[in-house]
FITOR-136399 format. One record per residue: x, y, z of N, C-alpha, C in turn. Coordinates in steps of 0.02 Angstrom, whole numbers, padded with zeros to 5 digits, always signed. Example, Ala and Ser with C-alpha at 12.3 -4.5 7.8 and 13.67 -1.06 7.14 Angstrom:
<atoms>
+00660-00284+00390+00615-00225+00390+00660-00165+00390;+00642-00112+00354+00684-00053+00357+00645+00002+00394;
</atoms>
This chain:
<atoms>
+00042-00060+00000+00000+00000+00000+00043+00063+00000;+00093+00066+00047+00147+00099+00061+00179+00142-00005;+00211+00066-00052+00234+00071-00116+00197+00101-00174;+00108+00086-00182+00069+00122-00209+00062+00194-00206;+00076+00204-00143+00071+00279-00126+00112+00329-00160;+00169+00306-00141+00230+00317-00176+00236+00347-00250;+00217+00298-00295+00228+00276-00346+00171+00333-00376;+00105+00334-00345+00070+00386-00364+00096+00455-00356;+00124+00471-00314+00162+00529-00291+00213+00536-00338;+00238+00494-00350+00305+00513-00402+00255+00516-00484;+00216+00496-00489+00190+00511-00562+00154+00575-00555;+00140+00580-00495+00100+00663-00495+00155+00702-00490;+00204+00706-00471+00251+00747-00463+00301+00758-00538;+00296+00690-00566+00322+00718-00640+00279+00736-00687;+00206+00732-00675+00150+00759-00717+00164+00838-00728;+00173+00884-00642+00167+00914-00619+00216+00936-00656;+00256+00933-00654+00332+00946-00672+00351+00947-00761;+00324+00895-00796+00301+00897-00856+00260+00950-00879;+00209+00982-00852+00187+01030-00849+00215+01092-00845;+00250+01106-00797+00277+01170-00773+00351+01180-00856;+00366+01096-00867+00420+01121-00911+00381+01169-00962;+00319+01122-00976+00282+01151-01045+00254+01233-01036;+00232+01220-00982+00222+01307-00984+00257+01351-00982;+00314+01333-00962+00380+01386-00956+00412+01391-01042;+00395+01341-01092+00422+01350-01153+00364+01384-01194;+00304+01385-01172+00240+01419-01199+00243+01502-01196;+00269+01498-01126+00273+01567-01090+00325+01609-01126;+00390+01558-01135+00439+01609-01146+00450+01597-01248;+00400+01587-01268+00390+01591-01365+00413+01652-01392;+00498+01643-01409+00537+01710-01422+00486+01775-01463;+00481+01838-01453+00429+01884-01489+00508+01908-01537;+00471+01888-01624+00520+01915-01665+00532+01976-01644;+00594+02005-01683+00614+02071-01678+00571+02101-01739;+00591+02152-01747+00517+02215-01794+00544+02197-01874;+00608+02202-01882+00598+02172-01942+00587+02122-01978;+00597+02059-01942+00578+01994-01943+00498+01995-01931;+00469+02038-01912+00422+02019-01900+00378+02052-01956;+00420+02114-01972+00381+02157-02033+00365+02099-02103;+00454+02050-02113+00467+02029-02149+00391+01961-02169;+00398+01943-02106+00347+01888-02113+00284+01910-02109;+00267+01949-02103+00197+02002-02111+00175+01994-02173;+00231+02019-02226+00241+02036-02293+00228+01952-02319;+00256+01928-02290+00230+01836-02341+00177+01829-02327;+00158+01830-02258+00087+01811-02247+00036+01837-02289;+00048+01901-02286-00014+01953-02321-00012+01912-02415;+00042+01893-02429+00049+01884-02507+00003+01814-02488;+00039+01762-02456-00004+01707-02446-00080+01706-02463;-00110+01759-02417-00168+01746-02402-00207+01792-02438;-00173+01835-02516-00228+01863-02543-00219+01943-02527;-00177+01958-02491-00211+02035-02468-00129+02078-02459;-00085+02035-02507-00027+02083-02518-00046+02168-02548;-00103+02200-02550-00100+02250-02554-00117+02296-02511;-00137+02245-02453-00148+02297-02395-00093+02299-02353;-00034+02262-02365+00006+02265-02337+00047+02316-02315;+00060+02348-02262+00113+02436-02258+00031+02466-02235;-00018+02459-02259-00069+02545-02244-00078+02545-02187;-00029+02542-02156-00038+02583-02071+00004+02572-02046;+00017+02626-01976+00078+02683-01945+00070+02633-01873;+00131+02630-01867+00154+02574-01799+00174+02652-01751;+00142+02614-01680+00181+02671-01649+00187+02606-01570;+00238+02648-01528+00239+02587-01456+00192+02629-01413;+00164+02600-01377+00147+02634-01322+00165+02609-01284;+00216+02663-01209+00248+02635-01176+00219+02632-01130;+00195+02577-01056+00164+02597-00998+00209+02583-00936;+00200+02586-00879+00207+02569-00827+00272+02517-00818;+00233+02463-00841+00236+02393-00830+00234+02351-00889;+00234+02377-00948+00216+02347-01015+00225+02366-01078;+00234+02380-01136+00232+02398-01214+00200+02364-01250;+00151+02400-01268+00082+02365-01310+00092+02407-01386;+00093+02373-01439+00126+02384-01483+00053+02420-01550;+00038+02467-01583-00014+02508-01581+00004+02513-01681;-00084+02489-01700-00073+02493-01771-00112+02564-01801;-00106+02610-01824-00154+02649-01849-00154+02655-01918;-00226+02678-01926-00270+02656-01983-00295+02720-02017;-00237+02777-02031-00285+02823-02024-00331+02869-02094;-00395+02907-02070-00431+02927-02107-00399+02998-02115;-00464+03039-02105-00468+03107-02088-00472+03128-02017;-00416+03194-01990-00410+03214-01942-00470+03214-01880;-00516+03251-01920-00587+03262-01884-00622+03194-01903;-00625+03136-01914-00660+03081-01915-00661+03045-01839;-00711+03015-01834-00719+02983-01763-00659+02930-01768;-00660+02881-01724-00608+02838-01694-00640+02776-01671;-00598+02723-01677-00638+02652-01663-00560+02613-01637;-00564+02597-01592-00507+02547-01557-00524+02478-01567;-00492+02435-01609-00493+02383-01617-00472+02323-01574;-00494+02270-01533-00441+02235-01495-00456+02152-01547;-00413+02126-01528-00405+02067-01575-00432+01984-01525;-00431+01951-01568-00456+01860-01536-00428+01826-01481;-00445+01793-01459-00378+01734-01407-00310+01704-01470;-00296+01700-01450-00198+01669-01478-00189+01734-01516;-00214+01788-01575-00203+01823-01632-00164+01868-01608;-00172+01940-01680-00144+02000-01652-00190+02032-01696;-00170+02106-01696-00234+02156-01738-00209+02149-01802;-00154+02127-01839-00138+02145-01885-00174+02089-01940;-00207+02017-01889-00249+01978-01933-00312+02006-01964;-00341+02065-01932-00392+02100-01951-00369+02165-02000;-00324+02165-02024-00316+02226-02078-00347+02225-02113;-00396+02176-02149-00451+02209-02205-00494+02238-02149;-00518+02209-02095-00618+02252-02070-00564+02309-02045;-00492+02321-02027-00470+02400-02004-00454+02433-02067;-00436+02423-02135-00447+02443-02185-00517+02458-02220;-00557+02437-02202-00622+02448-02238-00652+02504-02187;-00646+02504-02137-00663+02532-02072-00629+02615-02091;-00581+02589-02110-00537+02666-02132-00570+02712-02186;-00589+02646-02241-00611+02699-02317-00677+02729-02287;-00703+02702-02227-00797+02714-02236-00778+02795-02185;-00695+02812-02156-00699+02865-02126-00704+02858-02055;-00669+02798-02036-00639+02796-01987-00577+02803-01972;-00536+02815-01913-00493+02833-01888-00478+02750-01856;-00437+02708-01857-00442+02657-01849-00392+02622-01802;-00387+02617-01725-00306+02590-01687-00310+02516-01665;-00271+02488-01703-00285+02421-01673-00239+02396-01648;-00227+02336-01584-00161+02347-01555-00173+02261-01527;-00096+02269-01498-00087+02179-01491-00086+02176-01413;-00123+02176-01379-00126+02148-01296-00063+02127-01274;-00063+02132-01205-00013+02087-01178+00027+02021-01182;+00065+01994-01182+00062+01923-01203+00029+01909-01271;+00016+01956-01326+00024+01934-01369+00043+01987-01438;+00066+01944-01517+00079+01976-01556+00150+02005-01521;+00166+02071-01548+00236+02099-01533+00242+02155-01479;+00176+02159-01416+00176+02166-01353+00226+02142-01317;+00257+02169-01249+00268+02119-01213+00215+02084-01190;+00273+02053-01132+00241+02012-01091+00243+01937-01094;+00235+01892-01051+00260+01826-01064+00186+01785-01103;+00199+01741-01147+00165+01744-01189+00084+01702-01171;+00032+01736-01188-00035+01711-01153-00033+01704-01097;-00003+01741-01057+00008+01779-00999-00052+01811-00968;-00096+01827-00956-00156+01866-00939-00198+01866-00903;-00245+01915-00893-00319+01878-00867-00358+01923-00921;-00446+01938-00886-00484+01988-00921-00480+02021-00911;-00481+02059-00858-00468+02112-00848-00390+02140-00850;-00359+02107-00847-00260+02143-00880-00315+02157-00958;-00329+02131-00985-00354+02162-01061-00387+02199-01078;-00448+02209-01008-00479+02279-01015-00424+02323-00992;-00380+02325-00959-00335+02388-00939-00302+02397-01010;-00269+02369-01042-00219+02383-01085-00277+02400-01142;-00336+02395-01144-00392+02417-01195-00415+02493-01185;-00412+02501-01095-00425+02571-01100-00379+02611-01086;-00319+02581-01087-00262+02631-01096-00259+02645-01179;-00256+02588-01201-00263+02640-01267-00307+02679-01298;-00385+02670-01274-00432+02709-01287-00405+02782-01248;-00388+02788-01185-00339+02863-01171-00312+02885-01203;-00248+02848-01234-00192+02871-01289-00226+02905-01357;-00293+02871-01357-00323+02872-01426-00343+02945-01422;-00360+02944-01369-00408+03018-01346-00367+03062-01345;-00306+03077-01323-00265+03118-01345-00244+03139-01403;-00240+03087-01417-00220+03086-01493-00264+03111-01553;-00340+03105-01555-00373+03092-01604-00423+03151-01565;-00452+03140-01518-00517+03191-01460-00549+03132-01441;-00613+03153-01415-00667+03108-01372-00721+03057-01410;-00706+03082-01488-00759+03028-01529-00743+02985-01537;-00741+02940-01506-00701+02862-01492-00769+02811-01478;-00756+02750-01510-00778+02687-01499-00721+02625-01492;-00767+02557-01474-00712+02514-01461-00765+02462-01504;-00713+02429-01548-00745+02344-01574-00674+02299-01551;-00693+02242-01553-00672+02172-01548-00700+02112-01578;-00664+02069-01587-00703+01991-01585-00653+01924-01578;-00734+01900-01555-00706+01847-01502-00682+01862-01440;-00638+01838-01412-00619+01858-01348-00605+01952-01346;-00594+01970-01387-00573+02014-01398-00660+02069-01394;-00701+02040-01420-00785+02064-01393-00800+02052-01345;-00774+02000-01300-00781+02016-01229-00745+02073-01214;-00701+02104-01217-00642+02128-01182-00685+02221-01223;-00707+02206-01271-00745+02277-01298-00830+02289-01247;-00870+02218-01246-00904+02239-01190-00889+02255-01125;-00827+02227-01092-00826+02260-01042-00798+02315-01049;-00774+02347-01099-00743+02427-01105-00825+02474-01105;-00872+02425-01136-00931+02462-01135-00968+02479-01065;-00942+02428-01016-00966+02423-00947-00920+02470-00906;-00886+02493-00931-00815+02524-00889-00808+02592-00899;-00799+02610-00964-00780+02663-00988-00858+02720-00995;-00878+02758-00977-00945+02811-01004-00912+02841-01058;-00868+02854-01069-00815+02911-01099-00830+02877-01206;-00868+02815-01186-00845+02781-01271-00922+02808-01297;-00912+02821-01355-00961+02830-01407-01007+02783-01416;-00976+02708-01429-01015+02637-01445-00961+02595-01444;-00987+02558-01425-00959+02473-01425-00987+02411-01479;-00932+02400-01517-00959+02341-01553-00927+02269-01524;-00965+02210-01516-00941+02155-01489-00968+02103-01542;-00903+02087-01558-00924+02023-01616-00932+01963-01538;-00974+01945-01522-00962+01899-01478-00965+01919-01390;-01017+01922-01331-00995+01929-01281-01019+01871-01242;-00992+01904-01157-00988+01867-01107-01031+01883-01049;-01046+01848-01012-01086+01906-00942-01057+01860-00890;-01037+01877-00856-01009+01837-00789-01061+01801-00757;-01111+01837-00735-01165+01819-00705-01246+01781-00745;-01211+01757-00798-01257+01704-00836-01240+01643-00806;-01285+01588-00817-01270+01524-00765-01246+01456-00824;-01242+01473-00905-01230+01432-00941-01163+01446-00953;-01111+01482-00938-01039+01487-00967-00987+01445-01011;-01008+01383-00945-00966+01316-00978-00999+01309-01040;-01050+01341-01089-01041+01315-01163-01019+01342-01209;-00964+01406-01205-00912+01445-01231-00852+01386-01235;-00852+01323-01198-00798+01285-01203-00814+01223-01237;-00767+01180-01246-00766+01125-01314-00804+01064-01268;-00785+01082-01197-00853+01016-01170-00864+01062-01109;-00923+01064-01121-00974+01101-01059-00984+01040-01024;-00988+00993-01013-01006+00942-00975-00958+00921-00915;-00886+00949-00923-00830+00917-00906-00819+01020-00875;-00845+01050-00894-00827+01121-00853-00877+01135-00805;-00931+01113-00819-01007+01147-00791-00988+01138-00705;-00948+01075-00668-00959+01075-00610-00897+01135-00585;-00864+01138-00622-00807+01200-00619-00826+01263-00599;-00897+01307-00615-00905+01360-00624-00939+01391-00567;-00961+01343-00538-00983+01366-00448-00920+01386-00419;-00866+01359-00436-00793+01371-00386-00753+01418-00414;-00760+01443-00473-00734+01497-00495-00735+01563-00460;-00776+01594-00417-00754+01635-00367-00695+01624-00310;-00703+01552-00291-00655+01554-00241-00596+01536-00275;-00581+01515-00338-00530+01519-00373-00470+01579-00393;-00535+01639-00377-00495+01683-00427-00418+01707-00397;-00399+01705-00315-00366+01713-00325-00283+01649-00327;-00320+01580-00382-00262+01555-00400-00246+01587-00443;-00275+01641-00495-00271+01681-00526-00179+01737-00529;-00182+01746-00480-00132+01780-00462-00062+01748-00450;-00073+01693-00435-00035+01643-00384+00018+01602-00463;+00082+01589-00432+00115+01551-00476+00059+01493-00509;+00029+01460-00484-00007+01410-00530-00052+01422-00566;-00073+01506-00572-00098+01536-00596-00084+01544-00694;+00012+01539-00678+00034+01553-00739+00049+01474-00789;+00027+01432-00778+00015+01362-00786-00033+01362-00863;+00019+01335-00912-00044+01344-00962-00078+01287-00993;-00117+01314-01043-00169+01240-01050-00179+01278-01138;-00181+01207-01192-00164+01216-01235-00245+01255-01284;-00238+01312-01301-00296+01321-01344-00357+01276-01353;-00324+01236-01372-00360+01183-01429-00390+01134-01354;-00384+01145-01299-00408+01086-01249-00478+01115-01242;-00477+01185-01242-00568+01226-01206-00598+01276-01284;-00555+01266-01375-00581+01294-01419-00575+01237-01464;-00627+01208-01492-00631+01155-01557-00606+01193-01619;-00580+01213-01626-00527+01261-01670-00540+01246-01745;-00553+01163-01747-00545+01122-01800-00615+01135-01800;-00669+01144-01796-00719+01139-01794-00762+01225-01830;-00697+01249-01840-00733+01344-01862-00691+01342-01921;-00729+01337-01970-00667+01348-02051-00669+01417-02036;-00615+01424-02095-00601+01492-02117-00587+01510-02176;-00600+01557-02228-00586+01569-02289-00503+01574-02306;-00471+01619-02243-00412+01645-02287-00365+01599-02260;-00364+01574-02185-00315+01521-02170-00367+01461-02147;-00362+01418-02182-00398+01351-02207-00375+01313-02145;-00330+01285-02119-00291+01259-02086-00268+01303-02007;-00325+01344-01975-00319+01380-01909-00272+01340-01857;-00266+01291-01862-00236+01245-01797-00167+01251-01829;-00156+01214-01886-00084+01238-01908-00055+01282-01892;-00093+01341-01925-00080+01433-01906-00044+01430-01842;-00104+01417-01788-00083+01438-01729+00006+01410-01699;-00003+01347-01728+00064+01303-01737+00128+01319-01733;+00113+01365-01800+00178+01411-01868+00189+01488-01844;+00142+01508-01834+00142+01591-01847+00193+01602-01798;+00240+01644-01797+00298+01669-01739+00241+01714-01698;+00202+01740-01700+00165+01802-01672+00110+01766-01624;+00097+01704-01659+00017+01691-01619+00035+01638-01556;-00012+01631-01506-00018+01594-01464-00043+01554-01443;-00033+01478-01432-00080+01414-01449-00085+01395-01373;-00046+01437-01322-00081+01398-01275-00088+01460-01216;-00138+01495-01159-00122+01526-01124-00163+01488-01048;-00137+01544-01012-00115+01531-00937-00194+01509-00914;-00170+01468-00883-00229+01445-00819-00272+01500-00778;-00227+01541-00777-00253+01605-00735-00320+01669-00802;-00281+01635-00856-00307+01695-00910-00387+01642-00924;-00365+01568-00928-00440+01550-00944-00479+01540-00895;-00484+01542-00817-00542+01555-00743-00551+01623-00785;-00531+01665-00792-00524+01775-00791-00600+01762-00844;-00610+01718-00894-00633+01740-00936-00720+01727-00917;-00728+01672-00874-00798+01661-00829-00825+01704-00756;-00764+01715-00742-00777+01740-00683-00757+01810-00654;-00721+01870-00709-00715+01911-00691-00770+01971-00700;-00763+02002-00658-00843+02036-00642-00846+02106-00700;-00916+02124-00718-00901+02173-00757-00920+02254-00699;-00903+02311-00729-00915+02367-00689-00968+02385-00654;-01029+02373-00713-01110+02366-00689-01126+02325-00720;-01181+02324-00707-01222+02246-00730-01242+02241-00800;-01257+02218-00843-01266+02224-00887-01337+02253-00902;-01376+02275-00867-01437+02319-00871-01434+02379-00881;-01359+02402-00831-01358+02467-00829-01314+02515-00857;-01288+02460-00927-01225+02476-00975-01263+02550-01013;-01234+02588-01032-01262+02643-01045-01239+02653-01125;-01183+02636-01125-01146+02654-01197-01168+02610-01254;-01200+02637-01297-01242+02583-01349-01191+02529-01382;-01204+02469-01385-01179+02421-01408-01205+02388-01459;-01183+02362-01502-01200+02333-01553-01167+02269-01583;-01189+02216-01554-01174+02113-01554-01188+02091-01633;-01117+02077-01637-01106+02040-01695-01091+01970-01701;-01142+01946-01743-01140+01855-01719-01160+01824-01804;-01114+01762-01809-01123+01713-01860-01185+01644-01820;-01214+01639-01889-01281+01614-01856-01246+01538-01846;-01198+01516-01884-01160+01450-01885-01082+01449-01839;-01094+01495-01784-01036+01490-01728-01032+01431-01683;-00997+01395-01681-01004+01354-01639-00954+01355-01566;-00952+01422-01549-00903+01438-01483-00945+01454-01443;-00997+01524-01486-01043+01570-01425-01109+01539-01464;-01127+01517-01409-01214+01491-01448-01272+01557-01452;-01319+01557-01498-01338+01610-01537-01386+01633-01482;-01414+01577-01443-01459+01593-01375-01462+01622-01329;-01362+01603-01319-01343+01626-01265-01321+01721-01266;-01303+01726-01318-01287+01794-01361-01341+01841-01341;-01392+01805-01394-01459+01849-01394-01477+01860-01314;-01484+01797-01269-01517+01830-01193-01463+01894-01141;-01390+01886-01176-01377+01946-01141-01388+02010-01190;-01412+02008-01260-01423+02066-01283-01494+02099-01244;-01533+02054-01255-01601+02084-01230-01602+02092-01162;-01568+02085-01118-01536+02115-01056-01505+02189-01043;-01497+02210-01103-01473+02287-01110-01536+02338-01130;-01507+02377-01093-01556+02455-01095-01538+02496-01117;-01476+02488-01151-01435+02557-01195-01477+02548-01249;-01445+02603-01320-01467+02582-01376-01408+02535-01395;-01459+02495-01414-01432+02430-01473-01436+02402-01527;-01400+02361-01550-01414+02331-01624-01371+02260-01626;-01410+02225-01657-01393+02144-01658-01397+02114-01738;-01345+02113-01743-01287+02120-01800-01291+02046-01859;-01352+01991-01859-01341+01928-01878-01331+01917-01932;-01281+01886-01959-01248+01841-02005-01272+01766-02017;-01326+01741-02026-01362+01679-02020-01320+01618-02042;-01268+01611-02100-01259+01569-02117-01176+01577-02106;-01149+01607-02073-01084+01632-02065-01063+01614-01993;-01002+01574-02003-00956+01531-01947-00937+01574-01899;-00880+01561-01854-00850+01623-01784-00807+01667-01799;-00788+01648-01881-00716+01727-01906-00729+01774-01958;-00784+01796-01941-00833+01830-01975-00800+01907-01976;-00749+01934-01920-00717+01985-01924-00655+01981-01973;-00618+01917-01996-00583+01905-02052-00602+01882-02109;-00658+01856-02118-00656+01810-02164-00712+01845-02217;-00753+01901-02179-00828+01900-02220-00832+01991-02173;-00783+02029-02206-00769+02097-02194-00818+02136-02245;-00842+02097-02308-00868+02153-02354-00933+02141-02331;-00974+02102-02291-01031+02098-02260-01032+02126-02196;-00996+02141-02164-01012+02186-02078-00988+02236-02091;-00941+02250-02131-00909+02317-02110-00977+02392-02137;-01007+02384-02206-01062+02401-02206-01121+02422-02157;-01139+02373-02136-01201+02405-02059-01162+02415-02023;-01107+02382-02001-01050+02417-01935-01033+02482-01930;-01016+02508-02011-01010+02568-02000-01057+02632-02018;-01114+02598-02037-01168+02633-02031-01213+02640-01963;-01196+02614-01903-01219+02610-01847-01181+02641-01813;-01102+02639-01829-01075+02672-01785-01075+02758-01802;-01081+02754-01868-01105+02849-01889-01153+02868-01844;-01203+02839-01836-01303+02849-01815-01247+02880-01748;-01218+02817-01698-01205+02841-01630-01154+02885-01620;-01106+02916-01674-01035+02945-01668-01071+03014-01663;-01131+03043-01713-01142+03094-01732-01148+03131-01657;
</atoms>
């Protein structure tokens, strides 16, 4: 019995340990240098069709505190409103250069930028929680404001529409919020944002008293994309092969922290979602199979701002890359109505 004990102990301890190697090589995924990274920008874009948008927009760093979040602009006309772009789980903004290019011709002012822990940000890589992403979202909506004035909005998608609704819950200061995709903490179905709700659902009662493993070294413990996103399961027009991508790309990130995926169920928003004030407008593919269309719709009709609900009926979850000449149209005709 003695020897059993043992023997279990030593396999948990090299599980454990197997682990910690893997996250420490996840964590530390060298971030190219700028021209290497410009360089491979430039293939990609030829790759995938859109070598001519390649170069139309002005890199700048923004330096903070504690961090360098690396800042794309898109720009229009001086006096044109402003829209802060934040980008997906593993990506960076620069995968969205057509909807920030199209976004531009319709007369937007356009900043899209790479989060913490990812793209050519610091930070150790998928490093995070939700809220580190709302901070580094409304720091650049500040920067923006300086920069540009107060006619500012924020879009995202995917994780990245969570991280724009809660800028909508946070910020009074924004014009509108577009969310390809949100979250509400305080909905009771969460676990079906993940690849098995069945195997999370008893998880999500304990997520409060979790949060602060959050903080805690085992916090930074990561877990691979592809274990809580069916990845394989969302085609895409321009990269056919998303799991590969995530694989290959020097920029993207296939696996983040333990601490960043609890952040994304359980971190609280500013007010409730009743008493969001800043009009929002939910953008959803009717064939998503991440955010279910039910679950979408019951936190839209939960809002008392003005709104607009954005559906794409026959259109998968990369609807902000893949199917730009269909949203960017009402997107940016909604966001005129609220900028004026």
């Amino acid at each position: 019995m003695r020897r059993k004990a043992v023997t279990i102990l030593l396999l948990a301890a090299t599980g454990l340990a197997g682990w910690v190697f893997y996250s420490y090589s996840k964590m530390k995924k060298p971030i190219p240098d700028e021209d290497a990274a410009r360089t491979y920008a430039g293939e990609l874009f030829q790759k995938v069709g859109m070598g001519h948008l390649y170069g139309t927009w002005e890199e700048e760093w923004l330096d903070l505190p504690d961090r360098r979040l690396a800042l794309y602009h898109f720009k229009s006309q001086s006096e044109d409103p402003v829209l802060v772009f934040v980008p997906g789980t593993s990506v960076y903004a620069l995968l969205y250069t057509w909807f920030m290019h199209e976004m531009r011709m319709r007369g937007f002012n356009v900043v899209g930028f790479d989060p913490r822990g990812h793209g050519m940000s610091s930070g150790p890589r998928g490093v995070y929680t939700l809220g580190q992403l709302l901070e580094d979202a409304l720091a650049v909506v500040d920067h923006t404001v300086s920069l540009y004035g107060e006619r500012v909005a924020v879009a995202g998608s995917s994780q990245g529409g969570m991280v724009a609704f809660y800028c909508a819950a946070s910020d009074t200061r924004l014009k509108a919020a577009v969310c390809h995709n949100v979250i509400a903490p305080d909905e009771p179905d969460n676990e079906r944002m993940t690849r098995w709700p069945a195997l999370f659902r008893p998880m999500i009662p304990l997520l409060p008293a979790l949060r602060p493993l959050m903080a805690s070294p085992l916090g930074r413990l990561m877990v691979p994309v592809a274990l809580y996103l069916d990845l394989k399961n969302e085609p895409s027009r321009i990269i056919p092969d998303v799991v590969g991508f995530l694989k290959e790309d020097p920029l993207a990130v296939n696996a983040v922290s333990l601490g960043a995926f609890l952040s994304l169920a359980c971190t609280p928003l500013a007010r409730k979602v009743e008493e969001i004030r800043v009009p929002v407008m939910i953008v959803h593919g009717g064939r998503d199979n991440i955010f279910p269309e039910d679950y979408v719709r019951r936190v839209y009709e939960r809002l008392a701002c003005e709104k607009e609900f954005l559906l794409l009926p026959e259109k998968p979850h990369l609807v902000m890359t893949d199917y730009v000449d269909e949203i960017v149209p009402p997107i940016a005709a909604w966001l005129k109505k609220m900028m004026e």
